[in-house]
N, C-alpha and C positions, 0 to 999 in steps of 0.2 A: 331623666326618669326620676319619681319623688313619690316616695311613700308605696314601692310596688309589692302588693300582697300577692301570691298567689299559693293554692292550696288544692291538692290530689287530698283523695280519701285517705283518711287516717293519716297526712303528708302536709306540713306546710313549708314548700318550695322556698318560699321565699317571702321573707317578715319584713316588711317597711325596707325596702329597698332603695336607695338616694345611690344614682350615678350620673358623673356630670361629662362629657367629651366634647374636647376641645375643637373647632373644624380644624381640619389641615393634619392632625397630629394622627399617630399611632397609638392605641390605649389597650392596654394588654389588660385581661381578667386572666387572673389564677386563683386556685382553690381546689382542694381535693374533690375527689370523682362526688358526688354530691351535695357539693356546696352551693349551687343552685345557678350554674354559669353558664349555662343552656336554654336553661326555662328564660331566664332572664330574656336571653337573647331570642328566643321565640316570642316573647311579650313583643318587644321593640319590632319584631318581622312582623308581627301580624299572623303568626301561626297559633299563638292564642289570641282571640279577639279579643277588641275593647266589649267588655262587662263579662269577660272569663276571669277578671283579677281587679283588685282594689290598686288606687294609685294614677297617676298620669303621664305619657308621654309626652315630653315638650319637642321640638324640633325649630330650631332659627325663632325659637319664645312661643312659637304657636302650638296650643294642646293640637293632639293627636287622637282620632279615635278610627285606629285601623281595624276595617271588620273584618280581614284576609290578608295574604299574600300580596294580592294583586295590587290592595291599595295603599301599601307599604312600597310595593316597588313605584308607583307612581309618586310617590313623594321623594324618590331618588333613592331606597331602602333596600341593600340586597343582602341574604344571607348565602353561605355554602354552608353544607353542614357537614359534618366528618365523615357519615356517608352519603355521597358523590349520587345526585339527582339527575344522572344522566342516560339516556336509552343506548343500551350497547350496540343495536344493531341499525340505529341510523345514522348517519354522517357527521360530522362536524357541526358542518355547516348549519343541518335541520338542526340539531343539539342547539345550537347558540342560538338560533331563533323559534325553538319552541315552545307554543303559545302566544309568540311575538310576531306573527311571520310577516314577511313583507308581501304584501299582495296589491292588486287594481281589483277593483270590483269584484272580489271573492276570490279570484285567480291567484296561485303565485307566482310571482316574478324570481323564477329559479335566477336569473343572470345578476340580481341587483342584489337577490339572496349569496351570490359567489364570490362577489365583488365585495360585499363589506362585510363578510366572514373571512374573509381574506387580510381584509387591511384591520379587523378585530386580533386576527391570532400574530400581525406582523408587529401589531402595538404591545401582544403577553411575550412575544419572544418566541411562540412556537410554530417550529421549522415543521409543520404537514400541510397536505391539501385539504381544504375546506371538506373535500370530496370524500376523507379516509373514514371508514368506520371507527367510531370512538372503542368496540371491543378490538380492535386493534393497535391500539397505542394503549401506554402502559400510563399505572396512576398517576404520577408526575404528571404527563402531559394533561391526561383528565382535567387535573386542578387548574391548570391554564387552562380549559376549555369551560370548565366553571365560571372561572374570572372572565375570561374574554365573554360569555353568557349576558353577566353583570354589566359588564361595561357596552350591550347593544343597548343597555335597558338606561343609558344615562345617569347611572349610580353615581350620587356624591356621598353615602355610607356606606363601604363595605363589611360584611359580619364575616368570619372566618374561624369556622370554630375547629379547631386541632388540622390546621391545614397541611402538617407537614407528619402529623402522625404515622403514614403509612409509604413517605419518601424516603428515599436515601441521602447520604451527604449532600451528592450534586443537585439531585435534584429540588432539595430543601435549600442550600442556597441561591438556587437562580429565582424560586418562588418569592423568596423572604426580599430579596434584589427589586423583584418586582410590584412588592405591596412597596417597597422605601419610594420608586421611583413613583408609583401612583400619586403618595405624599405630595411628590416634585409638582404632578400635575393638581394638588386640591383636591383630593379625594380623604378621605377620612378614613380609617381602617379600627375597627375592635378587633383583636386575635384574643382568641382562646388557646393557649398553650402549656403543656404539662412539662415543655420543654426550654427547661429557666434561662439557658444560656443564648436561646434563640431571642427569645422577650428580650434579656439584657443588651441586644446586640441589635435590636431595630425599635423597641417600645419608644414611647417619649414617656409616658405615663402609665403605672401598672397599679391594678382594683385588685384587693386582695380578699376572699370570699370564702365565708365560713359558716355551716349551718343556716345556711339561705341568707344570711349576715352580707354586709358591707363589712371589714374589719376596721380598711385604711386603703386611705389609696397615695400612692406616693410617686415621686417624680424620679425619672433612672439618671440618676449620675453618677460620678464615681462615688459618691458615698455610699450606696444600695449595692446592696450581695447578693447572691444569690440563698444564700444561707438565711438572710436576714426577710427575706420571701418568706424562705420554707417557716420560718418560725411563726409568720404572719396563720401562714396555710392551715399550720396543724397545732398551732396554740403551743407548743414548745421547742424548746430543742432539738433540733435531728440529729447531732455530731456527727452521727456514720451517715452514709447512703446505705449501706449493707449491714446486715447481723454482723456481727465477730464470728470467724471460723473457730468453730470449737474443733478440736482433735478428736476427730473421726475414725475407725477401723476400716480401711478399706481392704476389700475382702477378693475373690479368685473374680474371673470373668465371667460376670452374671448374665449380657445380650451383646453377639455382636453379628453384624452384616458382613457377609463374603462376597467380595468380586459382583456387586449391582449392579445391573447396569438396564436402564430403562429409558424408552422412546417417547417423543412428544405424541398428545394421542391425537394430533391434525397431522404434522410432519414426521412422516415415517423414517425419513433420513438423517433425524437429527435424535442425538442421544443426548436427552434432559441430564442423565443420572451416566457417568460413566464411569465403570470398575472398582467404583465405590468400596473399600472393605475401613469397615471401623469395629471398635468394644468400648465396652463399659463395663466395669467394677460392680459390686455390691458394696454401699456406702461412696457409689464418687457421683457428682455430679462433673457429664463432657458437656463442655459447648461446641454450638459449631457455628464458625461467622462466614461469610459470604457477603457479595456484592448483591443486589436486585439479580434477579435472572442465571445468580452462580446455583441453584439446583438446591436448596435447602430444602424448602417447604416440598417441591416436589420428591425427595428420597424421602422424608417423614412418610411423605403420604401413599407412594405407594408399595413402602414398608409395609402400613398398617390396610391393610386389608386390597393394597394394590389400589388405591383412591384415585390413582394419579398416573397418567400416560399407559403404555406399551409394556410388558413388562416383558424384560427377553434374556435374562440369566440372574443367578443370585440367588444365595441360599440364607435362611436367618436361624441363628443356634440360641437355644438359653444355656447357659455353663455350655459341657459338652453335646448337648443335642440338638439335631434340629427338628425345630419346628413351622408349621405351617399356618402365615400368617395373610391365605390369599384370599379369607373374605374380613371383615369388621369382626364378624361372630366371634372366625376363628383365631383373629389375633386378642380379641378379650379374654377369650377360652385360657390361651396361652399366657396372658397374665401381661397384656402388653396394650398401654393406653396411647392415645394421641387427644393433646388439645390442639385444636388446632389455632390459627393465626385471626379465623375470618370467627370470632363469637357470634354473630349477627347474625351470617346466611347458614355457616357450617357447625357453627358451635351449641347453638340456641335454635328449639322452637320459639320465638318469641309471645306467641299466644299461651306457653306451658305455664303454669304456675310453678314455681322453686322448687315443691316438693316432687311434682312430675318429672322434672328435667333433671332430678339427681339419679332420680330412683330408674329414670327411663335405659340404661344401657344393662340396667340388674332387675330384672323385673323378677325372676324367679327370687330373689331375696325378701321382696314382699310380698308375695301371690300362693294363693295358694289353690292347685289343681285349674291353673292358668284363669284365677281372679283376684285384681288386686285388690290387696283391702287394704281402703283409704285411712286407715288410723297408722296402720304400720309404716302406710307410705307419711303422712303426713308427721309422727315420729323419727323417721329419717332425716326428711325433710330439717325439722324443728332441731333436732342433733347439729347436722351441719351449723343452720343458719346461725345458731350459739358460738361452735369453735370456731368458722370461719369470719363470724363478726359480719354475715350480709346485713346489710341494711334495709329493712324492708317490713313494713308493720305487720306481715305472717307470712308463714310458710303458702299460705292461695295466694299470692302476691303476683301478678303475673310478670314474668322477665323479662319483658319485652318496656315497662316500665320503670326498670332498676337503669341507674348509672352503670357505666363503661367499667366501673371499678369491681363493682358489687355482679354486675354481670357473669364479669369472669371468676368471680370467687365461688359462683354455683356452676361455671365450668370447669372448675378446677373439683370441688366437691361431687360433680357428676365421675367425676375417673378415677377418684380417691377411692367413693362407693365399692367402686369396680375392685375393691383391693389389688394393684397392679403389681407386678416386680420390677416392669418395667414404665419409667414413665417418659413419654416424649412432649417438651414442653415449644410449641412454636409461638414467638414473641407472645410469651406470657407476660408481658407487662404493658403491651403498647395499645396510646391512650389513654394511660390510667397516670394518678397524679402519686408524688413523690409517698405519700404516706401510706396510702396501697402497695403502691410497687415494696415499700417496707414489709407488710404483711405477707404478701406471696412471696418474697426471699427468705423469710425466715419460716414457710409452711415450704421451701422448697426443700432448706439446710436441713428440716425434721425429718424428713422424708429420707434422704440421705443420712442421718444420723439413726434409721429405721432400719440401715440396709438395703433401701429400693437403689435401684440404680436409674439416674436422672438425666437425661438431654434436655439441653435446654439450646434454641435456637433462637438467635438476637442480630438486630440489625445495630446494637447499641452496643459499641465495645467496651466502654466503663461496664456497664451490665457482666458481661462474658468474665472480666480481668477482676470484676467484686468477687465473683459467684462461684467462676471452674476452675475444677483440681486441676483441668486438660481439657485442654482447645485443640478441635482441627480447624483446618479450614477448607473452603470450597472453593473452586474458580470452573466456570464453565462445565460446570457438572463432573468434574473432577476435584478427587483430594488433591490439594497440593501444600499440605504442610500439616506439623502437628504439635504441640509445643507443650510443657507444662505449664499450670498456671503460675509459678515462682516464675517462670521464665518469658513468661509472655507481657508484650507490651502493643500498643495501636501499633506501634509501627512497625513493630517485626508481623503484627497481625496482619495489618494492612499490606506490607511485602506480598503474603501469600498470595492474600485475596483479591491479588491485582496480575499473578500469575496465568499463562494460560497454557503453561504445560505443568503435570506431576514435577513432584521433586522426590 
């Protein structure tokens, strides 16, 4: 790629852009949540056409002028993008061939359709039948089903933007196993990753991106750190990943859950949430770590306003009292927020503008005799977007155009509004790059240094062991452990979280 301009209003993505990829190799881009490592990769896809952007795609020396998707995948070009392009309620099989289908004379050939969806998913590694609905198998497998997708279409570029974002351990290493092993067969791979030690451990070559910049692009050997990235990333020094714990007061038991216990809302025989009781301080922040599928997200959620499955016992106290947190309303009433995991579908209208989507869970804060007035809102707005450092040329900025980073900073700003006491933070940082994730730790420490009392839920245990005074943990929708944070370590975490009974 040479010389690629591209520019949103009031926005320029990306200023003279030179990236050069080796065939055969691994080529990791890193760069803070709008460093322009996306857009890029939509140039190259064809999701922005040729004459949406100045500059030239080369490929095997020959320019490029993709006017879509389509004829970007024809020249062997495939992207996945961090959220997953796939229809939950049709099969595998249709999944990997849609748009592509195999057919005779308009027909399709369901049998030839079975058969090489078949020897597609035997090539990613994944053990389902062509047959299974993709909403039923979980994201991990998804992303094999994305890859296997790419590979019906004859790809010799694969794009991968934050692929392992939203996995787990296992299932993050048999993905990253399987772009190395693609390498084996000549396939070419760009990974976009916020996750340094994964890049150090398959990249061949890592593009470091800054202000829609190129900074440097450098070769991974023993001599490259991870450290020596981050300082690419964000133009200085990180030394910490985390703020310094400053000495905090913490204070009597400000929210805790008694005896939960809640059902999946398909399977009525199975308890997602079982017998759950936790607290929380004024001035602490708890983590809580769990496996995929160990019940986190789901007790968040149907904590706060019952979001989530069956609900069949369990009482929620602030200090000594209890209160009733069984719709949305009534657990904001009660001074108790949830961000949740999914910013995109659950977290964000993505059509709202900045100033709508903070002010929207408080609206009697700017309204008045049930109408908003747009100056107070967009004052809110404009407040935020200052302390919290969104990036975004105005508060009318719509969300739905903000980076991963910046996204969550008006989701975190939408529940602040809310003045909370209590806050529930579910992977407040995933997807976002090191210099971000800095910023929301240290608006998390505030908060806590405020007096709120903070949950924070992570799939990322450095995260938990920077962050909490006091970790539980989960297994199988039970507590099974609980530890200080002086005392906790992965592995005594991971002990718990691999439990499948209470302790």
């Amino acid at each position: 790629m040479r010389g690629i301009t591209k520019v949103f209003p009031g926005v320029k993505a990306l200023a003279e852009v030179d990236l050069t990829v080796q065939a055969g190799s691994i080529h990791a881009i890193c760069g803070e949540n709008g460093a322009g490592k996306s857009t890029l990769m939509k140039v190259l896809s064809g999701v922005y056409p040729h004459g949406d952007y100045d500059g030239e795609v080369l490929l095997d020396g020959g320019v490029c002028e993709f006017k879509g998707i389509r004829s970007s995948e024809r020249a062997g070009i495939a992207i996945i993008h961090q959220e997953l392009a796939l229809v939950p309620y049709l099969s595998i099989a249709e999944n990997v061939f849609l748009g592509n289908e195999l057919n005779r004379y308009g027909v399709m050939s369901w049998d030839r359709t079975l058969v090489e969806a078949q020897e597609l998913l035997d090539r990613v590694g994944l053990a389902e039948s062509p047959q299974t609905r993709v909403a039923d198998i979980g994201v991990g497998k998804q992303q094999l089903v994305e890859i296997a997708k790419a590979l019906s279409k004859k790809v010799r570029l694969l794009i991968l933007d934050e692929p392992t974002a939203a996995l787990n351990d296992s299932d993050s290493r048999h993905l990253l196993d399987l772009i190395v092993g693609l390498r084996g067969h000549g396939i070419t791979s760009i990974l976009i990753s916020h996750k340094l030690n994964e890049v150090m451990k398959v990249a061949d070559t890592v593009t470091i991106m800054r202000d829609g910049q190129v900074i440097e692009t450098l070769p991974v050997d023993d001599a490259l750190t991870e450290d020596r990235i981050v300082r690419g990333m964000v133009g200085r020094d990180l030394t910490h990943r985390f703020p310094p714990r400053e000495t905090r007061e913490i204070g009597e038991v400000a929210f805790a859950v008694r005896n939960w216990t809640v059902l999946h809302p398909i399977d009525q025989h199975r308890k997602v949430v079982d017998d759950v009781s936790l607290h929380v301080r004024s001035g602490e922040i708890v983590g809580i770590a769990g496996l995929m599928g160990a019940g986190r997200t789901e007790l968040a959620m149907s904590v706060f306003g019952r979001t989530y499955g069956r609900y069949v016992s369990g009482k929620v106290f602030k200090g000594d009292t209890e209160i009733s947190t069984r719709t949305v309303s009534e657990a904001i009433r009660n001074g108790v927020a949830y961000a949740t995991e999914d910013r995109k579908h659950l977290g964000l209208n993505l059509m709202d503008s900045i100033a709508a989507s903070i002010t929207l869970p408080s609206l009697r804060k700017v309204s008045t005799r049930g109408v908003v007035n747009p100056h107070e809102e967009a004052g809110v707005g404009e407040r935020f977007r200052t302390s919290m450092r969104i990036k975004a040329p105005s508060v009318a900025a719509v969300t739905g155009k903000l980076s991963g980073g910046n996204q969550q900073k008006v989701v975190l700003s939408k529940w602040l509004y809310t003045d909370p006491d209590v806050l529930i933070l579910d992977e407040p940082t995933r997807g976002i790059d090191v210099g971000a994730k800095y910023e929301i730790y240290t608006i998390i420490n505030d908060l806590a240094a405020r007096g709120k009392a903070v949950v924070v839920i992570s799939s990322e245990l450095p995260e938990l062991l920077g962050m909490c005074d006091r970790i539980y943990a989960l297994s199988q929708g039970r507590l099974t452990g609980e530890v200080t944070g002086s005392e906790a370590t992965q592995e005594n975490l991971m002990r718990y979280m691999m439990k499948g009974r209470a302790q």
